[in-house]
N, C-alpha and C positions, 0 to 999 in steps of 0.2 A: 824261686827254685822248687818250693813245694806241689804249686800249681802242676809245671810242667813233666815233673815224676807222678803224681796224679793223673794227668793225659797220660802220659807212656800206657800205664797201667790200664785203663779207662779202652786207649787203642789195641789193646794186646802188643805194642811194641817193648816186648821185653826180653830182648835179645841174647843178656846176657843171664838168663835164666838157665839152669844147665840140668836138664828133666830127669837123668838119673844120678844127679850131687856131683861132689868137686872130687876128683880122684887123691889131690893131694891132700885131701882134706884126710881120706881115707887113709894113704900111706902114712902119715907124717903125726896124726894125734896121738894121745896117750895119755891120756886125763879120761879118770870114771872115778863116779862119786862126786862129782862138782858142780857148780849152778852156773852154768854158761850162759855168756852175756852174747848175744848175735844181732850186732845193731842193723837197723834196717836191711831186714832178712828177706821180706819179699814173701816167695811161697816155696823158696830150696829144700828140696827133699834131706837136704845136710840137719836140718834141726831132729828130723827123727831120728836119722842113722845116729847124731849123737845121744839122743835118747835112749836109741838100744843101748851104748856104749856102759849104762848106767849111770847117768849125768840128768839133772834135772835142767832145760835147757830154757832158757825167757830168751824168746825174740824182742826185736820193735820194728816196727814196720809202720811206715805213712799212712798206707796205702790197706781201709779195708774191703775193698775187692780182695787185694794178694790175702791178708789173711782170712778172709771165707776161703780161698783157693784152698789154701795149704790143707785143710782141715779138711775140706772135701775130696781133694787127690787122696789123701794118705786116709781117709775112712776112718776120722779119728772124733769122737762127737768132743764137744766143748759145752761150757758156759759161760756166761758172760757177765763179767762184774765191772762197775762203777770205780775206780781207783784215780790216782790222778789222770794215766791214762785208762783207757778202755780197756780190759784185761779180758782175753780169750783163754779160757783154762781149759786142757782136756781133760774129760772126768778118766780114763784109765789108761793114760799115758804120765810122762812128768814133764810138760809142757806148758809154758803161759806162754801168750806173746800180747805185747802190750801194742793197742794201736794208737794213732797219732805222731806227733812234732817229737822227735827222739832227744832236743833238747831242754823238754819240758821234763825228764825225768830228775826224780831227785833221790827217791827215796830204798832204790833199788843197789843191795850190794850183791856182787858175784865173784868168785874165786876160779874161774877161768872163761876164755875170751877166744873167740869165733871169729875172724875177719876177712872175707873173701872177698866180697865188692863195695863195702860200707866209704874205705877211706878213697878207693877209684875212682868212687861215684861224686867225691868231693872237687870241689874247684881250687886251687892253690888256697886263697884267702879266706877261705872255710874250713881248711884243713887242722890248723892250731887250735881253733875252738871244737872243732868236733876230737882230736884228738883228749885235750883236758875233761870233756864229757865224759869219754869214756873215761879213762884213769880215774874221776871223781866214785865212779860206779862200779870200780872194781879192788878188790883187796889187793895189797902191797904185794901181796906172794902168790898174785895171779898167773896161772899158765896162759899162755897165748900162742895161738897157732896164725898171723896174720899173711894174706898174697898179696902183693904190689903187682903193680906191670911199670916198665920203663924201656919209652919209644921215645924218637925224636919227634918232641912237640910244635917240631916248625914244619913238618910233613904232613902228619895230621892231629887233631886235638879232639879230646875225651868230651864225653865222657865215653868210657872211663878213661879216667887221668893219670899221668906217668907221675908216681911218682919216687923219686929218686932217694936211695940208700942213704945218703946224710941228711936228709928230712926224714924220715921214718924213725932213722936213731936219735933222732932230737926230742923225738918224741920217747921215744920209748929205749934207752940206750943199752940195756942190758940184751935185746932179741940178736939173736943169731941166724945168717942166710944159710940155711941147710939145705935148699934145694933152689935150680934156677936153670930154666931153658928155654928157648926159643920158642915162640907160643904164636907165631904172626898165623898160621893155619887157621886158629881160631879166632884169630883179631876179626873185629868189625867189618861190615859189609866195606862202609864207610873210608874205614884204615886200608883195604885193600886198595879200592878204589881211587883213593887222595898217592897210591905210590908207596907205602909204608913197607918197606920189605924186612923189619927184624923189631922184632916186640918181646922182651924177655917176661918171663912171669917170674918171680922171686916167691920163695915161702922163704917164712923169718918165723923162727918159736922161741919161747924160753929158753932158757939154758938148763 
């Protein structure tokens, strides 16, 4: 799996990059002053906006091509430290993001949680273990702002992956769906083309 998000990235196939940030991201947060966990972030302009927000924000990302991107889109200098993973710090921002395998983390805690495409980008039987990754990494009385999508997976299949309201809360049973709409406009080349005509996108927060 690792290889082939390394290609994606490597080919510029990265579709689901969205060049000026996630809109729900924008409506729907409300955490400042917190250390936001953003797992494989990519190079989403979302890590700054939350920075302005007042939030010290740590990505992870595979992938460092995407994070030289980010740094160099957003004009933001770094440096680079030795840690378990590879840590990109910006000198006058509040931003790390740690590069490498996002299940090699251990030692990072955070008090609120970012998830736009991290769990989408998951296949069904990676999903449980990437879910306890994260919760391992985050405090008990973490904020979370998380997007699903759910389409019928016999029309077309992910990535990004549908995945469905009783698996999300099994994971995480306290999040509440506050927002949710028809999102197939933006679906996949792919998803158009396979016939997929209704793709909801869910946001779920804290309570």
């Amino acid at each position: 799996m690792h290889e082939m998000w390394l290609e994606r990235w490597h080919e510029g196939r990265t579709g689901w990059h969205e060049d000026e940030g996630n809109v729900s991201l924008k409506k729907h947060w409300r955490a400042s002053g917190r250390r936001v966990l953003v797992p494989l972030c990519g190079k989403t302009p979302d890590i700054k906006w939350l920075a302005d927000q007042g939030n010290h924000v740590v990505g992870v990302e595979l992938s460092e091509l995407a994070v030289k991107a980010f740094f160099a889109e957003q004009a933001i200098s770094y440096t680079v430290h030795e840690n378990e993973l590879r840590a990109y710090q910006s000198e006058d921002q509040s931003i790390t993001i740690y590069c490498g395998d996002y299940f090699e983390l251990r030692s990072l805690r955070c008090d609120a949680h970012y998830d736009r495409g991290a769990l989408t980008a998951m296949p069904a039987e990676l999903r449980p273990a990437y879910a306890r990754q994260t919760s391992a990494l985050l405090e008990p009385s973490a904020e979370q702002l998380i997007i699903t999508l759910e389409y019928d997976q016999s029309v077309a299949s992910g990535p990004p992956y549908s995945v469905p309201a009783e698996e999300l809360l099994a994971y995480w049973p306290d999040l509440v769906c506050i927002d949710s709409r028809d999102d197939i406009e933006n679906g996949p080349p792919k998803f158009l083309e396979a016939g997929l005509t209704e793709m909801t996108q869910k946001v779920w927060r804290s309570p």
